[in-house]
PLY file of the C-alpha trace (Angstrom):
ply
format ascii 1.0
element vertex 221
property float x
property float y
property float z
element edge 220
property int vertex1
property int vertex2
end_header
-19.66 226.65 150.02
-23.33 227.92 149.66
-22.84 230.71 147.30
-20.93 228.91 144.55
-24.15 226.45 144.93
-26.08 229.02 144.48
-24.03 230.20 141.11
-25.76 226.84 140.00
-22.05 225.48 139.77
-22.79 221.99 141.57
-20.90 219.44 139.80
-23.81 217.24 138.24
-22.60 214.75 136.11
-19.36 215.44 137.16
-17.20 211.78 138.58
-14.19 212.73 140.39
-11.29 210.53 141.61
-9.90 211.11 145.04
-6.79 208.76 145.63
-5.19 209.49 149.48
-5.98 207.16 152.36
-9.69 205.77 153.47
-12.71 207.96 153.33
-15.32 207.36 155.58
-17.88 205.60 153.60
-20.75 206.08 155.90
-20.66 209.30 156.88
-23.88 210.91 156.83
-22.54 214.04 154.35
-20.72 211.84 152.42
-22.48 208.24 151.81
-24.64 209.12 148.88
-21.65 210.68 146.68
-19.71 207.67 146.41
-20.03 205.48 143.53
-17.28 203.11 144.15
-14.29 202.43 146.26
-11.37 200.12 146.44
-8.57 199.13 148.94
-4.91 199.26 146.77
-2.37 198.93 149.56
-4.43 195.84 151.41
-4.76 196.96 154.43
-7.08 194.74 156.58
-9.97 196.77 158.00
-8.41 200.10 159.59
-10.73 203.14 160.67
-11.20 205.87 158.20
-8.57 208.47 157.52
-8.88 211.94 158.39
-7.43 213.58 155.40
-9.21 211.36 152.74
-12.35 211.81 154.38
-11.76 216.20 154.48
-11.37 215.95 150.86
-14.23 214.07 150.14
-15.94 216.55 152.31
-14.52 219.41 150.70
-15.29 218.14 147.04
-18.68 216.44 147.60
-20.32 217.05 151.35
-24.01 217.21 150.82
-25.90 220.08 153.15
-25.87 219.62 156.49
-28.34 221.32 159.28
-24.98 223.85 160.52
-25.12 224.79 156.60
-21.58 223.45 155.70
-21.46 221.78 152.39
-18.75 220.68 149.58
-18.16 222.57 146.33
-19.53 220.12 144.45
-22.88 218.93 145.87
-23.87 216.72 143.00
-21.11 215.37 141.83
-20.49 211.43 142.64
-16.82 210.09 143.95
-14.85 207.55 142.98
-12.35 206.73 146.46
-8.80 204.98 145.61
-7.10 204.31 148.96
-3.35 204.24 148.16
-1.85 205.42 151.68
-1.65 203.85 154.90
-3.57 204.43 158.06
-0.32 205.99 159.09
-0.07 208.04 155.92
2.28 206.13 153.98
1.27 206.50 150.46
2.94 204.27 148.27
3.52 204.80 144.24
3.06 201.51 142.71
-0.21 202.01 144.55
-0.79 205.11 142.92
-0.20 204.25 140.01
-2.69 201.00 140.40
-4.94 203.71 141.65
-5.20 206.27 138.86
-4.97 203.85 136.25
-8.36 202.15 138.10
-9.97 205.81 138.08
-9.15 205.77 134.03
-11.16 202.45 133.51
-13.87 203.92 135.80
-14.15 207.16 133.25
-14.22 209.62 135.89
-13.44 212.94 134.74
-11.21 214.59 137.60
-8.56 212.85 139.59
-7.48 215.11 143.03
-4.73 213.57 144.11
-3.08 214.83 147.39
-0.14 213.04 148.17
3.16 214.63 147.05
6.67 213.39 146.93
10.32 214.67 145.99
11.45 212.85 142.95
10.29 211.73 139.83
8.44 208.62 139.48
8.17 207.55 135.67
5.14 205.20 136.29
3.38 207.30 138.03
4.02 209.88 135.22
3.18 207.79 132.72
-0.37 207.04 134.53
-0.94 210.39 134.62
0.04 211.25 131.10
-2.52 208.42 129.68
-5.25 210.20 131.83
-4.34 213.41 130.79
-4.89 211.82 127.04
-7.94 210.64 127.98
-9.59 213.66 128.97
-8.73 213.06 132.53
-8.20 216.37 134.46
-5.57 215.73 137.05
-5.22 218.15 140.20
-2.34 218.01 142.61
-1.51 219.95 146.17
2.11 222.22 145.32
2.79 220.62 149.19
3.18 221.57 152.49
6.82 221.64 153.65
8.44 224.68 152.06
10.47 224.93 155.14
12.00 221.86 153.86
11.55 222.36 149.92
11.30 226.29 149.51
11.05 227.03 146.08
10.31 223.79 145.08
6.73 221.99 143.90
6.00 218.60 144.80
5.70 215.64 142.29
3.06 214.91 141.06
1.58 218.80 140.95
4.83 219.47 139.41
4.22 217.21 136.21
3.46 219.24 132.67
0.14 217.57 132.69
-0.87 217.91 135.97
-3.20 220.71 137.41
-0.77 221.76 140.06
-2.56 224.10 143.01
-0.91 225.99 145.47
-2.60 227.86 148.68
-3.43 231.57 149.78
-5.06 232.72 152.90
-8.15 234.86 153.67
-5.82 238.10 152.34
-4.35 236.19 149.42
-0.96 235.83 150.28
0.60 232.51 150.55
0.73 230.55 153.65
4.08 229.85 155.07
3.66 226.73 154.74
3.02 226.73 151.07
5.29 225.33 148.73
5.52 227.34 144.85
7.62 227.38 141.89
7.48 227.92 137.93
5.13 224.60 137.82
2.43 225.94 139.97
-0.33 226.59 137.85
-3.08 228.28 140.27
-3.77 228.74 143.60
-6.94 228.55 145.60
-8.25 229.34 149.28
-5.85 226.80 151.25
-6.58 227.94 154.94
-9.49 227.18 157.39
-10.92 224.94 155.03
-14.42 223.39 156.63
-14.89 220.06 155.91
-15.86 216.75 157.14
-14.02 214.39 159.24
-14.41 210.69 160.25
-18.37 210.23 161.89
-16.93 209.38 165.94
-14.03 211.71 166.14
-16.77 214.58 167.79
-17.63 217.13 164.62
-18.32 215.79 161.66
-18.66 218.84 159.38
-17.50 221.81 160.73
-13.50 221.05 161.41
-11.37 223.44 159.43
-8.09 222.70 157.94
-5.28 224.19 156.32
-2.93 222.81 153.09
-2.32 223.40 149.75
-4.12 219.95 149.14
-7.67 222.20 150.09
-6.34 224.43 147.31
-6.73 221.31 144.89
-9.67 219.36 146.18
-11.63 223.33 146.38
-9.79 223.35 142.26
-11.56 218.93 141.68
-14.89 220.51 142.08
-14.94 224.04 140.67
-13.40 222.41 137.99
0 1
1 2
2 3
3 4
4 5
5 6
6 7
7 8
8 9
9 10
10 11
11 12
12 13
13 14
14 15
15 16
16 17
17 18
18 19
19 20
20 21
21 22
22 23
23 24
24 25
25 26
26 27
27 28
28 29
29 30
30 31
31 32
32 33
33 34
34 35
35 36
36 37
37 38
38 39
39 40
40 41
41 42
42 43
43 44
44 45
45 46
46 47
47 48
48 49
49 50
50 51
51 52
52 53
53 54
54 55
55 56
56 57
57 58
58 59
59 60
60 61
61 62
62 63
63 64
64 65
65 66
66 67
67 68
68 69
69 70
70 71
71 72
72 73
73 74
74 75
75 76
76 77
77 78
78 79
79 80
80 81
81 82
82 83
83 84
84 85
85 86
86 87
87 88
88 89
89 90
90 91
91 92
92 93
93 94
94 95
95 96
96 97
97 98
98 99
99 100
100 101
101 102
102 103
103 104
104 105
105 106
106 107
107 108
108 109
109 110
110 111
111 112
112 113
113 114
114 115
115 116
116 117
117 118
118 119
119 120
120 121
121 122
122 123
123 124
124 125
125 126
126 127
127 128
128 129
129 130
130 131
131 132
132 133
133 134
134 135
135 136
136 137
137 138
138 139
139 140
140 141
141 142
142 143
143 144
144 145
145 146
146 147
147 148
148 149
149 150
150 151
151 152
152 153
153 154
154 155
155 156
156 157
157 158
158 159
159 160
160 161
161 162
162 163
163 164
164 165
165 166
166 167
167 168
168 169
169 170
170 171
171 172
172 173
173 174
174 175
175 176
176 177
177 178
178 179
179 180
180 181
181 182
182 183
183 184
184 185
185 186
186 187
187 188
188 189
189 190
190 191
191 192
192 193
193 194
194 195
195 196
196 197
197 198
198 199
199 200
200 201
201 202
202 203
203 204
204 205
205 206
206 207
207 208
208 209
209 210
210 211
211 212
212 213
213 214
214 215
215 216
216 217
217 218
218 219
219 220
């Protein structure tokens, strides 16, 4: 994202949570940005995800040589894994997760899970972040085949930053989920990004989702 970099809009100073599955810790893009990291649903080992390590990507990818780079160049991440290698993202792990990103001060937490009912605890977490300071930023979802009409939790929380998608033409993607708790929306389609180092690209796969939408939101933000 070269010319909000060159805006001077680079996220220094700026910590931001990312809870979803693994990132890849070592890839070359991503390595230096992350502060900290820590395993809540005990997985033994297990390769890198692919979503957790596009948002870290999106958020924070340094430069590379084919020019891609995150929103936020110089801002640092702090990685909560709370799904599964299969995607299974569970909330007593969430809420483990965001109440660890509160006692590690960050200032954003991108979240970019969703699910279809109310969750107190995880509610609660997110309400003593909010009174902390703590932005929190949450994908509307991706099924509104399934749920038209309807905003995932936890995007769909009073206190939650809740960010659906548009395309290139800024209508929203089929795909896209909206209601009266959507707060913005931001560029959700051929996102490029970063991807686990040994799949064959590492920065230049693009992907679509209203969880782009929020991670592009973590670092403009």
């Amino acid at each position: 994202f070269p010319s909000h970099d060159k805006l001077g809009y680079t996220g220094k100073n700026l910590k931001i949570a990312i809870l979803d599955g693994q990132v890849d810790l070592n890839h070359p893009a991503l390595k230096d940005r992350i502060l900290d990291s820590k395993d809540f649903v005990r997985e033994n080992g297990g390769e890198p995800s692919r979503i957790a390590t596009t948002i870290a990507g999106i958020i924070a990818g340094q430069k590379m040589e084919n020019g891609f780079s995150g929103i936020a160049v110089d801002s640092k991440l702090v990685v909560g894994k709370v799904c599964t290698m299969e995607g299974r993202c569970y909330l007593e792990d969430a809420v483990a997760g965001v109440n660890w990103a509160i006692e590690k001060g960050v200032h954003i937490i991108c979240i970019n899970f969703g699910k279809y009912g109310d969750y107190p605890e995880l509610r609660e977490a997110i309400d003593r972040a909010y009174e902390k300071g703590i932005l929190v930023v949450a994908g509307s979802g991706d099924y509104n085949d399934i749920f038209p009409g309807e905003v995932s939790f936890p995007a769909s929380y009073e206190k939650v930053l809740g960010v659906g998608a548009v395309n290139e033409k800024m209508k929203r993607p089929i795909f896209a989920q909206y209601g009266k708790e959507l707060d913005v929306v931001a560029p959700g389609m051929h996102i490029p990004t970063t991807v686990p180092v040994g799949t064959g690209i590492q920065s230049n796969l693009k992907f679509d989702g209203t969880g782009n939408g929020a991670n592009l939101s973590a670092g403009a933000f």
